[in-house]
N, C-alpha and C positions, 0 to 999 in steps of 0.2 A: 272598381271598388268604391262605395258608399265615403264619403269624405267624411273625417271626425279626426276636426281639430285637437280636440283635449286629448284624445289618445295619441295623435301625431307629437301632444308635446312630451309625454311620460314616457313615448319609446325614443326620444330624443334626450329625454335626460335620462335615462339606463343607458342609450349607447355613449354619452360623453362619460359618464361613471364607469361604464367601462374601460373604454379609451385610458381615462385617466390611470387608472389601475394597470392597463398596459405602459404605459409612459414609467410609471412606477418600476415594475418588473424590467423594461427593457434598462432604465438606467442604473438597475440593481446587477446587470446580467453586465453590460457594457463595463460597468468600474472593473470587471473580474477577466472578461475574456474580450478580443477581437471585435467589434463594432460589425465589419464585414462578415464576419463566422454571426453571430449572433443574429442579424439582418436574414442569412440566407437562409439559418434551419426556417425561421418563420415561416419565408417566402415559400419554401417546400410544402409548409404545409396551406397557405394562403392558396397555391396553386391549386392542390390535391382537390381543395373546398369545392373552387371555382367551376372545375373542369367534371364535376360531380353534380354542381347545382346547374351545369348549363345541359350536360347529358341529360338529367334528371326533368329538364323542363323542354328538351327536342329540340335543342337549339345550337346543338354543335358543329352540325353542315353548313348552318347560315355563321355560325362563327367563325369558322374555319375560313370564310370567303369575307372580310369584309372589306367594305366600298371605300376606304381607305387605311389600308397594310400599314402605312410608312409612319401613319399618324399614331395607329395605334401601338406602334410599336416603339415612339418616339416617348409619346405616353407613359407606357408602362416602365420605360425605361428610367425614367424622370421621377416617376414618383418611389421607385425603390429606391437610387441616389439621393433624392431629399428626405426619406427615413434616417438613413444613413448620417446624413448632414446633421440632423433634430435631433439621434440618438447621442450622437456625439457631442450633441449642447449640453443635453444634457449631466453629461462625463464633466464639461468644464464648467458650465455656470449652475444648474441644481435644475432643476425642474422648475419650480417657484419663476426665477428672470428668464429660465428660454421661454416656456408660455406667454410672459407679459410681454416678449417681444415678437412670437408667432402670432400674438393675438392678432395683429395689423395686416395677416393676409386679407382678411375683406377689401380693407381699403387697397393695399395692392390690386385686386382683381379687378375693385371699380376704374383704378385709375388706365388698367390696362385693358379692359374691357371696349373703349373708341378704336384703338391702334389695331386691337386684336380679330376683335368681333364687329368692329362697325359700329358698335352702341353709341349712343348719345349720351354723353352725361355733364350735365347743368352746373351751375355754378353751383349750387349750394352743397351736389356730392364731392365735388372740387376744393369746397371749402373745408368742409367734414374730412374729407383728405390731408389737405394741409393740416389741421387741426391734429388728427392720427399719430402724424410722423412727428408734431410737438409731442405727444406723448412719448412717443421711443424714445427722442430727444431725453427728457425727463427719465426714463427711466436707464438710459447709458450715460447720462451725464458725462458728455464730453468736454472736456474743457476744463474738469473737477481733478486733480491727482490727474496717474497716468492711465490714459484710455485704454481700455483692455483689449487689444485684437479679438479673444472668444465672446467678445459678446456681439460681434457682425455674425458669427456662425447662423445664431435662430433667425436672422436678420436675411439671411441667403435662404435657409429652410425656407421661411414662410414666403419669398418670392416663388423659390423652385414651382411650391404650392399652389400660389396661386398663380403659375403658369398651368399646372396642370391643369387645374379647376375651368381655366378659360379654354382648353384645347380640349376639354372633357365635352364641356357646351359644345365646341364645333363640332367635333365628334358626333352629337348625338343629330346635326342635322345627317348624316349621311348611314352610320350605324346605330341599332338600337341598344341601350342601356345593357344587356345581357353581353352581348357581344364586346362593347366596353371593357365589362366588368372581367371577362375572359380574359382581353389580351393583357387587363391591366396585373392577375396573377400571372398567367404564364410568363410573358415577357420579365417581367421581377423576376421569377425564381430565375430563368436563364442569364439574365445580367446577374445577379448574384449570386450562381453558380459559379459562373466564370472566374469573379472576383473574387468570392470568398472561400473557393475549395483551397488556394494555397495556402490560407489564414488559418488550416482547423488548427484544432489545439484542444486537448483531453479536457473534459469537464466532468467534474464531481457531480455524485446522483442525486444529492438535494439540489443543483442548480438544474439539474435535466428534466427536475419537475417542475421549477420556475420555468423553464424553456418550453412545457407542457402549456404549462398553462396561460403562457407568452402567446402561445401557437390558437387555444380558445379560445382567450376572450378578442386576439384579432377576428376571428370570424364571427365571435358571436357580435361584436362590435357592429362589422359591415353588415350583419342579417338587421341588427336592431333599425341602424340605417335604411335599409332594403322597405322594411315592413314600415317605418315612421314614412317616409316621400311614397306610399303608397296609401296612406288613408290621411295624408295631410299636406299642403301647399307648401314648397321649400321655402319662401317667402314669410310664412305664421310661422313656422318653427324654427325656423334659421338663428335669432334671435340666442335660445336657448342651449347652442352652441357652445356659448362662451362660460356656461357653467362649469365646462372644463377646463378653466383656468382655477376657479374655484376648487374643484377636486384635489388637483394635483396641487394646490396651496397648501392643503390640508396633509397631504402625502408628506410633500417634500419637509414641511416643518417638524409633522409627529414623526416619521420614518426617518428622515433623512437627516433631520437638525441643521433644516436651512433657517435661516435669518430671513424676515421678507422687512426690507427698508422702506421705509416711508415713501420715496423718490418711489420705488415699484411698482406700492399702492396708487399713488397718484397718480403715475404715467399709467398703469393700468387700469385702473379707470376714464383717463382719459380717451386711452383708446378704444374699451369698447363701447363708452358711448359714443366716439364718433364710428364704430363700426355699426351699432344697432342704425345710425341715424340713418346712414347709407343703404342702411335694407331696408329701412323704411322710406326713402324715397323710391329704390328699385320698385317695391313693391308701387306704392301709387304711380309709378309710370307706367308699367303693366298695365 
C-alpha cells in the first residue's frame, strides 16, 4: 500500500481518541462491577473480531500453526493481565495520573529493547531514559506526605506493556502480524475466561450498553491502528501517540472531577518529551 504519512497521523489520532474514550468507559464500568468480569466480556468480544478478521482475510490455517505457540501464547496472556492492572489504576488513581505514569512505557521498551531484542542503544536514549523516570519521579513525588502504594499499579501496567511491545517485535520475526494479532485475542478471552467466569455478578441495562460500547470502540480502536501502520511508518506516527494522555485529561477532569496537579503537568511532560526524543532517535538509527 501507497505510503501517506498525513493520513497515517489522522488515523492515529482517531485511534488514541478512541482508546481514550475506552479508558473512560472501562473506569466508569470497573468503579461499579468486578475489573476481571469487566476485562473478560471485552475480551469475548475482542476474540470474536479477530478470529472473523483472520478467516475473513484466509489466514486461519497459517494461524492456527504458528512458529512460535509458547510466545504467542505468553503474549496474549500478558497483555489481558496488563488491562487488568491499568483498569484497576484506574479505579484507584483517576485516569488523568495512571496515563501520566503509563506514558513512560516507551522509555521502558528502549531501555529493554538491548537485553531483550539485542538492540543497540546510545547514550543519548540512555540519557532521555534517565530523564523519563525524573518525570514519574515528579509526578509520584516520593518522599512528599505518605507514598501511595496505587500509584506503582500504572507503574507495573506500563512495564507489563512494554514487555509486550518487545515480544510483539520478536514475534513478528518468526510470525506474521495477522497471526499475532490472533493469538493475541484468543488467548485473552481464554485467560479471562478462566479468571473472570467466577467474578460474574448481574449488571444493570444502561451499564450493558456502556459494556457495548466498551466492546466497539476496542475494536474499532485496533482497525484504526491496523489501517494507520498500513499507509504510514510507526516511527512518523508514533509520536502522536501520546495525544492520548491528552484525551483522557479532558475525560477524567469534565467526567470524572479529577484534579490534574501541577507535579502531573510537569512530570507529564517531562516524560513525553523524553519519550518523543527516544523515537526520534530510534527512528534516525533505522
Amino acid at each position: 500500500m501507497e505510503q501517506n504519512t498525513r493520513l497515517g497521523i489522522w488515523l492515529m489520532v482517531g485511534a488514541t481518541f478512541v482508546f481514550a474514550a475506552q479508558d473512560g468507559i472501562s473506569r466508569h464500568l470497573a468503579g461499579s462491577y468486578n475489573v476481571w468480569m469487566v476485562v473478560m466480556i471485552r475480551y469475548w468480544f475482542f476474540a470474536a473480531f479477530v478470529v472473523w478478521l483472520t478467516r475473513r482475510n484466509g489466514g486461519l490455517a497459517q494461524a492456527l500453526r504458528p512458529r512460535k505457540p509458547l510466545l504467542q501464547i505468553f503474549r496474549g496472556a500478558l497483555l489481558a493481565l496488563e488491562i487488568c492492572v491499568t483498569v484497576l489504576a484506574f479505579t484507584l488513581l483517576g485516569l488523568v495520573e495512571s496515563h501520566a505514569v503509563f506514558a513512560c512505557y516507551p522509555l521502558i521498551v528502549a531501555a529493554l529493547s538491548g537485553p531483550v531484542l539485542g538492540e543497540a542503544v546510545g547514550w543519548r536514549r540512555w540519557a532521555a531514559i534517565g530523564v523519563g523516570f525524573i518525570g514519574i519521579l515528579v509526578i509520584l513525588k516520593p518522599g512528599f506526605g505518605v507514598f501511595a502504594p496505587a500509584a506503582i499499579v500504572p507503574l507495573v501496567g506500563a512495564a507489563m506493556f512494554a514487555l509486550y511491545g518487545l515480544l510483539t517485535r520478536y514475534g513478528a520475526r518468526y510470525d506474521s502480524t495477522q497471526t499475532s494479532f490472533f493469538w493475541t485475542g484468543t488467548t485473552g478471552a481464554v485467560v479471562m475466561t478462566a479468571i473472570g467466569a467466577s467474578f460474574w455478578e448481574p449488571m444493570l441495562g444502561s451499564d450493558w450498553i456502556w459494556m457495548a460500547v466498551l466492546c466497539v470502540t476496542g475494536v474499532l480502536g485496533h482497525w484504526l491502528l491496523i489501517k494507520c501502520y498500513e499507509v504510514a511508518e510507526a516511527s512518523a506516527v508514533q509520536p502522536f501517540a501520546y495525544l492520548q494522555l491528552v484525551f483522557v485529561s479532558i475525560l477524567g477532569v469534565s467526567i470524572f472531577g479529577e484534579i490534574v496537579e501541577p507535579n502531573v503537568v510537569l512530570g507529564a511532560l517531562i516524560v513525553v518529551g523524553a519519550g518523543v526524543f527516544t523515537l526520534i532517535r530510534a527512528r534516525k538509527a533505522v
